[in-house]
C-alpha positions, 0 to 999 in steps of 0.5 A: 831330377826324376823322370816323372817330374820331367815327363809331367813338366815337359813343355816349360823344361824343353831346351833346359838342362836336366839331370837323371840317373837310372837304369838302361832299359834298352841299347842302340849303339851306332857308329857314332852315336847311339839311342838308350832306353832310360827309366828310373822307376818313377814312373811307367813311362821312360825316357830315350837318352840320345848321344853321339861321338862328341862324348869323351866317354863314348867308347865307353858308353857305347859298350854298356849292357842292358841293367847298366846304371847311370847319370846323364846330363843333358838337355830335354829337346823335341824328338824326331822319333816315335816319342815327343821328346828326348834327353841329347846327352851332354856327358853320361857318367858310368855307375855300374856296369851291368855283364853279360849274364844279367838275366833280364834282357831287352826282350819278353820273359814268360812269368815262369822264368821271372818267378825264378828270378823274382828279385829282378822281376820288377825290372820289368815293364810287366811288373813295375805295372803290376806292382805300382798298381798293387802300391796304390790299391793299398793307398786307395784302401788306406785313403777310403778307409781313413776319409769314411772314419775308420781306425786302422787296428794292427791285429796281431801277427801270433795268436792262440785263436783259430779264426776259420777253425781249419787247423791250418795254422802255421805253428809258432814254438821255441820248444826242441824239435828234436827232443820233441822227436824223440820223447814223443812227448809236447808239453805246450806250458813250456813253450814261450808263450805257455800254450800253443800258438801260430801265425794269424789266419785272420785279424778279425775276431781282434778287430772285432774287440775295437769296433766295439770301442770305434765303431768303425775299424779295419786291419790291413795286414799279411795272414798265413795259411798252412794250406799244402796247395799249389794252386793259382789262388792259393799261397801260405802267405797273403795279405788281407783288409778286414774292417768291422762296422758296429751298428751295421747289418748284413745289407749296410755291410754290402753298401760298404763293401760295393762302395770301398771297391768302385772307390779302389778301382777308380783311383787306380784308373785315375793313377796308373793309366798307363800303366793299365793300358800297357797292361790291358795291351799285353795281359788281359785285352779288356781290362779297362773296359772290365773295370770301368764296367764295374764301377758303372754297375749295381751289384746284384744282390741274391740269396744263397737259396735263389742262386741254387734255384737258378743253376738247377734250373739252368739245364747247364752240365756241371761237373759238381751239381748244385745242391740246397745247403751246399757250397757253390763251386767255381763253374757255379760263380762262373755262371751265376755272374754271367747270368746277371752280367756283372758283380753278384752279392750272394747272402744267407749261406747255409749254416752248416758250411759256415763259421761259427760266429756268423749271425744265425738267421730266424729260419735256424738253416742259415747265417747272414754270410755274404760273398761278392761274386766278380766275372772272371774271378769269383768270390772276392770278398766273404762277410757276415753280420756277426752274431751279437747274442750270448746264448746262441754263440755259445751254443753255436760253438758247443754244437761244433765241439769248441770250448767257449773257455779258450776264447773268453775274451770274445764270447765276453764281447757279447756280455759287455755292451753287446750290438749288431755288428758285421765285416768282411774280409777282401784278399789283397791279392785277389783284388790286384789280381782282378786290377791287373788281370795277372791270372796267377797270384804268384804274380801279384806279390813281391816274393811268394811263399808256396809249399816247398818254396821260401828262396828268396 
């Protein structure tokens, strides 16, 4: 029986017999009897395992470690303690004693320390919320997704395409490093695949050939970024939702991505509670009155150009100035959400500090870009209507020294039925992040993959 079938039925299960097993969270041994902290991972809440002499194991039990694992058998009455009920053990079966040296201990461990220990982290109350919170985020994606008519597309892990045209692929080969080390010489044809490859920066430009089929399709998949930096925001493997939306617009586009992320805030309000609460408590205080925040407000919408004008304006000292045709930096995001208090879309970027396939606006200085702006976060999602016309992708793509040859496939797009089409990208662990108010992203993954670090 689970935990959290009991905890939910409670009232019509008290005074009957129930059986668990799980892990001992907490232990106090008495004399002759002794309180267990009891979870099963099934829920955040946990459940207080009472016994006392009258076990014929109870030498044994009252010996057990924090991380033992067990079976109680017993009956669900009302506590007179701090919590509504309890489990009075009837008999509790031994399955694993946990020693001494077991690192996670009934007491708080700094992020630091469980890092290094990322394969017991989620033992802990801090990470069983955070990662029941990243869980259904990605339900609550795949729920908005599906119920709105979207094909879920699986992109491809390797590719020859450079989407972003950073350069920041990690390289795929079964070519010999070492005779490549020695020679001096790559002959690329002799590669498995024939050419040079690597692991996807990003599924769009894929996804994009599906849209034109569906209409309406978004991928949810890990993406790599060879990227020497060791930042809060930054890791070499992440996790990203990229839906693409034919016939739709750069304004449609922000309908949709306002509208995708009150829907995932509000499921994981509805769903994780607790585990929000617990977290508001001891991570970030406010954290439920943030979200909440945000699905009660109407995303600002400002041009690229009027948000350069308002920071000039400002007479604020910033450490970057602010420039017209210039990327805005963190202290500018900063600012600009507070100024509108709260989520800020920021639309038609500059061209020259944009990627190639972005659509090219009528004044010939800008693109129909956007980012979504969040307060505390900055840019959580980045978008743009595509450009759709044959002739200005091409020329787009020479003015920037790329062969239109080696991307055939997706310049043809534009040949063979051609429409407005637009979609964006959202950093799943950006948005966990700003669910659970974890500051570093090292945090809101299973197991992190950053320079110099692939341990576990």
């Amino acid at each position: 029986m689970e935990i959290k079938y009991i905890i939910e039925n409670s009232k019509k299960m008290l005074d009957k017999k129930v059986e668990v097993s799980g892990w001992i969270r907490n232990h106090r041994p008495q004399k002759e009897f002794g309180f267990i902290d009891f979870s099963d991972g099934t829920c955040f809440k946990h459940l207080q395992i009472v016994y006392d002499n009258t076990l014929k194991n109870f030498n044994d039990v009252a010996k057990l470690l924090v991380g033992s694992s067990i079976k109680v058998t017993g009956t669900l009455v009302k506590s007179s303690g701090n919590q509504e009920f309890e489990i009075k053990a009837n008999d509790i079966e031994i399955l694993n004693r946990c020693p001494e040296d077991y690192p996670i201990q009934a007491k708080r461990h700094t992020k630091e320390f469980l890092r290094e220990n990322a394969y017991l982290r989620p033992r802990t109350n801090m990470f069983q919320a955070v990662f029941r919170i990243r869980s259904l985020a990605a339900q609550a994606i795949h729920k908005y997704f599906g119920e709105n008519g979207y094909v879920y597309v699986n992109t491809p892990i390797i590719t020859a395409s450079d989407c972003e045209g950073a350069g920041e692929m990690f390289q795929v080969t079964t070519l010999d490093l070492e005779k490549i080390a020695k020679s001096g010489k790559v002959d690329y044809s002799k590669d498995f695949f024939g050419k040079l490859t690597g692991l996807t920066v990003s599924g769009q430009l894929e996804a994009e050939t599906f849209a034109l089929a569906f209409s309406k399709v978004y991928t949810f998949g890990p993406t790599f970024r060879a990227e020497n930096s060791n930042t809060k925001t930054h890791m070499a493997e992440f996790w990203m939702i990229e839906p693409e939306i034919a016939f739709c617009d750069l304004d449609d586009l922000m309908n949709i991505e306002e509208e995708m992320l009150k829907y995932v805030i509000k499921y994981c309000l509805d769903n994780a509670y607790d585990e929000l609460e617990f977290l508001d408590k001891f991570v970030e205080n406010g954290l439920i009155k943030k979200l909440e925040k945000v699905i009660n407000s109407k995303f600002t919408r400002v041009t690229h150009e009027e948000v350069i004008k308002i920071l000039k304006e400002s007479k604020e000292k910033f450490e970057f100035e602010p420039e017209y045709g210039e990327d805005i930096a963190k202290e500018h995001e900063k600012y600009i959400t507070e100024y509108f208090d709260g989520p800020v879309f920021i639309y038609n970027w500059p061209k020259d500090i944009k990627a190639f396939y972005m659509k090219q606006n009528a004044d010939g200085k800008t693109v129909g870009a956007v980012d979504l702006e969040l307060p505390g976060v900055g840019e959580l999602i980045g978008g743009s209507q595509r450009e759709e016309n044959y002739e200005k992708l091409i020329n787009r793509m020479k003015e920037l020294n790329m062969n239109p040859d080696d991307m055939y496939w997706y310049v043809n797009l534009r040949k063979y039925g051609s429409c407005i089409h637009s979609g964006f990208g959202l950093g799943f662990e950006r948005l966990v992040m700003y669910l659970t108010g974890m500051e570093n992203i090292r945090d809101v993954i299973p197991y992190y993959r950053t320079p110099g670090n692939c341990e576990f």
